[in-house]
C-alpha positions in Angstrom: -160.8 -67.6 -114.3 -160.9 -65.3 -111.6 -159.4 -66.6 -108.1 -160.1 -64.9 -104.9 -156.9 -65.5 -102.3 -155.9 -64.4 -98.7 -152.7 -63.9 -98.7 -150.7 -64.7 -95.3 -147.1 -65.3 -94.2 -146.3 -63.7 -97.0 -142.0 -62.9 -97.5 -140.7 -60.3 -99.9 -137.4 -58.4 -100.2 -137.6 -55.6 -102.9 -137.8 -52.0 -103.2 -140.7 -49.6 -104.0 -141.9 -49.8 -107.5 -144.0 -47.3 -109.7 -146.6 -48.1 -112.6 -144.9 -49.9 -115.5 -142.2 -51.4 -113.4 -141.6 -55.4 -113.6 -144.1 -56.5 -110.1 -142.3 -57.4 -107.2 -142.5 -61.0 -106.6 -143.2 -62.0 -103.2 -144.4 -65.6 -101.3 -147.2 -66.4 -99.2 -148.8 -69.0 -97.4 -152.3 -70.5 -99.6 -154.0 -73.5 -97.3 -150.6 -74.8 -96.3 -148.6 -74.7 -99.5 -146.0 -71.6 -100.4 -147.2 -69.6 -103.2 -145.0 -66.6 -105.5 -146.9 -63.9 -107.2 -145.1 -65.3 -110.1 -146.9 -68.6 -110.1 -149.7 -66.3 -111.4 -147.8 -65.0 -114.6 -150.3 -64.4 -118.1 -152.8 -63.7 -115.6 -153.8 -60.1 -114.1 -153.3 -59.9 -110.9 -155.6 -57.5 -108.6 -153.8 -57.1 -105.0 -156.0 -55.8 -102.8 -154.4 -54.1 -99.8 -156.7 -54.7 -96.4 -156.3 -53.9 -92.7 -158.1 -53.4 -89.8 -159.4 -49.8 -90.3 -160.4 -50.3 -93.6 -162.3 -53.7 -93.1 -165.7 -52.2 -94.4 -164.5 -50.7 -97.4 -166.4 -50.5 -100.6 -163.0 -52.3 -102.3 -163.8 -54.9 -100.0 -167.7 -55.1 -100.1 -167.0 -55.2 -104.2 -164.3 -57.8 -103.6 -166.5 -61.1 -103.8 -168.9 -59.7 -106.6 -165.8 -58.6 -108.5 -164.2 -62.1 -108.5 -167.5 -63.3 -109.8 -167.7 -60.8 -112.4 -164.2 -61.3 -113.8 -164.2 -65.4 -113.6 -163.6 -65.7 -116.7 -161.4 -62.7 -117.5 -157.8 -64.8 -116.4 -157.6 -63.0 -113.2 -156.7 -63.5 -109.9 -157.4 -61.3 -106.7 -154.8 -61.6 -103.7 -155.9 -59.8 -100.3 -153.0 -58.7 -98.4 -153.6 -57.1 -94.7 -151.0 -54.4 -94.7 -151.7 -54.6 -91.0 -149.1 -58.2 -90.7 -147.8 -57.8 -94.0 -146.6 -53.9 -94.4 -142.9 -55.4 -96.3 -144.9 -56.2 -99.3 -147.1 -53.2 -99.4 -144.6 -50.8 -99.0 -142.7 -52.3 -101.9 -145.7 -51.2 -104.2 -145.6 -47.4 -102.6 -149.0 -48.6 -100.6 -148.7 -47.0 -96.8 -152.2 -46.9 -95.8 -155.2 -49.2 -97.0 -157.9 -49.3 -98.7 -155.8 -49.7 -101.8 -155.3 -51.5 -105.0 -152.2 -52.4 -107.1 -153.1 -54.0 -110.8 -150.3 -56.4 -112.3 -150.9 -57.0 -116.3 -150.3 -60.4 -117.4 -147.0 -59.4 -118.6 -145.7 -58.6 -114.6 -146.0 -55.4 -114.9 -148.0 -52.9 -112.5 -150.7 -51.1 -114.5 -152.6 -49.2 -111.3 -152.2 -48.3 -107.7 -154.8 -46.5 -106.4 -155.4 -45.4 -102.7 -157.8 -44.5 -100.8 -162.4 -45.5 -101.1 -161.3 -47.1 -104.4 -164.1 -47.8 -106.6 -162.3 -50.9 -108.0 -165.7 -52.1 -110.3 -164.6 -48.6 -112.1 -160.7 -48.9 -112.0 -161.1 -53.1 -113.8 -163.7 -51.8 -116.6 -161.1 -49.4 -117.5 -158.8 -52.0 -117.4 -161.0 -55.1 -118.9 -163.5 -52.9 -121.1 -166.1 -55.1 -119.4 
């Protein structure tokens, strides 16, 4: 089901990708244990790139009704703050933030969006719910 994360101490070493490229993996920090994007393989993954300017975003005032929404639709949502972690955003071609990346369950990226996001649009497009 859906699963909201914060990502932190996150490590990554890859170049910039475009849509339909394999995803990056990269490994953060989750309450204490190290985590890889890949751990979350079969599953869409919804990265949602943060920082301090963009902290009152709609993508993030949709975030928590979002993750509720898409429980039970095998997905997970990882917030990144490109404000300590600007390696792995940059790898996705993301610079300034609000912004979104989508990873189908087969790795690869589906969607990068920038900018006021409406993400509630962008995953019914992608879920068809």
């Amino acid at each position: 089901g859906g699963i909201l994360i914060d990502a932190n101490d996150s490590q990554c070493n890859a170049q910039e990708v475009k849509v339909g490229d394999k995803a990056p993996d990269f490994t953060f920090t989750k309450d204490g244990k190290s985590v890889k994007l890949s751990d979350f393989e079969y599953y869409y993954v919804i990265l949602n790139f943060t920082s301090s300017l963009s902290a009152n975003s709609r993508v993030n005032s949709d975030m928590a009704i979002l993750t509720e929404k898409y429980k039970n639709a095998d997905a997970v949502f990882i917030t990144i703050s490109i404000d300590e972690y600007g390696d792995v955003a940059k790898q996705y071609g993301i610079s300034s933030a609000p912004a979104i990346c989508i990873i189908k369950p087969d790795g690869t990226i589906d969607t990068v969006e920038t900018g006021n996001v409406d993400l509630a649009k962008t995953l019914k497009l992608v879920f068809g719910i």
